[in-house]
N, C-alpha and C positions, 0 to 999 in steps of 0.2 A: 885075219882080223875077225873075229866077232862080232856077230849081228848086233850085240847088245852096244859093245861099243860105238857101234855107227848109230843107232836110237838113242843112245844115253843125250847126246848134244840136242837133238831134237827136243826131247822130251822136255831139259832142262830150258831151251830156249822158250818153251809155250808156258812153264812151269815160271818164267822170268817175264814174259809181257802180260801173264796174269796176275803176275803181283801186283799189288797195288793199284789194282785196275780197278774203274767205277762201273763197268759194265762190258758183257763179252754177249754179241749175239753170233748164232749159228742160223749160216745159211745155206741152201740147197744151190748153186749154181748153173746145175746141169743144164743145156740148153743156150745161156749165152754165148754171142757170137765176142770174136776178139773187141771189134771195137766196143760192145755196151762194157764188158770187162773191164780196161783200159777206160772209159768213160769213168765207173763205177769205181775203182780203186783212186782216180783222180781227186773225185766229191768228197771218198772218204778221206782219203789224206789234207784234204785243204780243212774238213771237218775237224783234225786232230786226231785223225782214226787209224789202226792197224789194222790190215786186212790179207789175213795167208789163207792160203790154202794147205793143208794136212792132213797125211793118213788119220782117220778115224783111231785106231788104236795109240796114235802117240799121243793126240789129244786127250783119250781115255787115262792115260797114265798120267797126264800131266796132270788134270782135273781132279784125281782122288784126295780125299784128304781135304778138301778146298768149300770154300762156297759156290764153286761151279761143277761141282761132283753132279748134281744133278742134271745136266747137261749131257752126263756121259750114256742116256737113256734115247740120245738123238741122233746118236751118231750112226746113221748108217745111208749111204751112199756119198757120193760127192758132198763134202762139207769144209766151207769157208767160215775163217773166224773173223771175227771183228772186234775189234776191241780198243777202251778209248781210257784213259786215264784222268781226263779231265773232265770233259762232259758227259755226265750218267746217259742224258736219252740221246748224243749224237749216232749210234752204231743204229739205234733202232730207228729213229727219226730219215738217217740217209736212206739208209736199207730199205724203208716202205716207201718212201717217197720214189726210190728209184722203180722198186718192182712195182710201181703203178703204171710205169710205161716200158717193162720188159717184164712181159708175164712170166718169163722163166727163171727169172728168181724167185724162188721158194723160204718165207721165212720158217726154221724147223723152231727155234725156244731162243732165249737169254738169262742171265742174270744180271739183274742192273740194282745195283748198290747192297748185295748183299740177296736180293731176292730172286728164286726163280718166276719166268715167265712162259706159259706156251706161245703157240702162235698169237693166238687172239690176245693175249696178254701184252706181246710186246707190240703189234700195231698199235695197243691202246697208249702204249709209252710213246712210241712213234708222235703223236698227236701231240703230245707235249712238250711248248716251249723249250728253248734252249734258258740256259740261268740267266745270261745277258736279255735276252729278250725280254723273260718273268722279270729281271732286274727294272731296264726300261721302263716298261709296260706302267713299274710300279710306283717308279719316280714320276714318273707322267704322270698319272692320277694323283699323286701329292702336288705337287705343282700346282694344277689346274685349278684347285681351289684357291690359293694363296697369287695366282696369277690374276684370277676373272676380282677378286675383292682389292689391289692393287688398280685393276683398270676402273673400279667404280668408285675407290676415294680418287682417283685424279679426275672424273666426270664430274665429281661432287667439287673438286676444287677449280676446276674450270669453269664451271658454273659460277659458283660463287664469286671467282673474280669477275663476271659479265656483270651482275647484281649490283658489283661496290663500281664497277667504271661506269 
């Protein structure tokens, strides 16, 4: 059998969980122990997140052509992909959150919704809200006006019945 044969499935498989995907970070793993690993693929999956690990050059293959081409300039040592189809900043968001308490994960770049990012780039995505949270956040603040002016006609009308009894 042929090498290419046994890469072609690879290739096609990374070629298939970046489609349609809203964001793919790359990261250096080298250095975690089993369990932060096993910890760290848990988060992501509960986050909605893919997370392999793959030879550098299948990745390279898979990525040309693509808006994650640019990616293909990171790939060198141990490198894990993450990638999420729903939430733009969940890959970058787990990912810094975690290597804040396991210095050996290394963030290398991403692309999130079409854009590349370096490092510094995607901790700054990291920092950013999930959409449900921004969503919240947002209706709370409409609310709150329409709640506190609700609580002060019923003060005014509680009143006013003291005045007439």
């Amino acid at each position: 059998m042929a090498k290419v044969e046994v890469k072609k499935p690879i290739v096609d498989e990374i070629s298939e969980l970046l489609k349609d995907a809203k964001s793919a970070v790359l990261v250096d793993y080298r250095g975690l122990t089993v369990e932060e690993d096993t910890k760290l693929r848990k988060e992501l999956r509960e986050s909605g997140c893919v997370y392999k690990v793959y030879k550098n050059t299948m990745i390279n293959f898979a990525v040309q052509g693509t808006e994650f081409e640019e990616l293909s300039k990171h790939l060198e040592g141990p490198t894990a992909l993450a990638v999420s189809k729903e939430d733009a900043t969940a890959p970058a968001r787990v990912l810094f959150n975690f290597s804040k308490g396991a210095e050996a994960l290394e963030l290398k770049a991403g692309v999130v919704e079409g854009t590349y990012y370096d490092t510094d780039g995607i901790k700054v995505i990291a920092t950013i809200p999930s959409r449900d949270e921004l969503l919240s956040k947002f209706l709370g603040s409409i609310q709150s006006p329409i709640t506190n002016f609700a609580r002060v006609i019923k003060q005014i009308a509680e009143k006013n019945e003291e005045t007439v009894a």
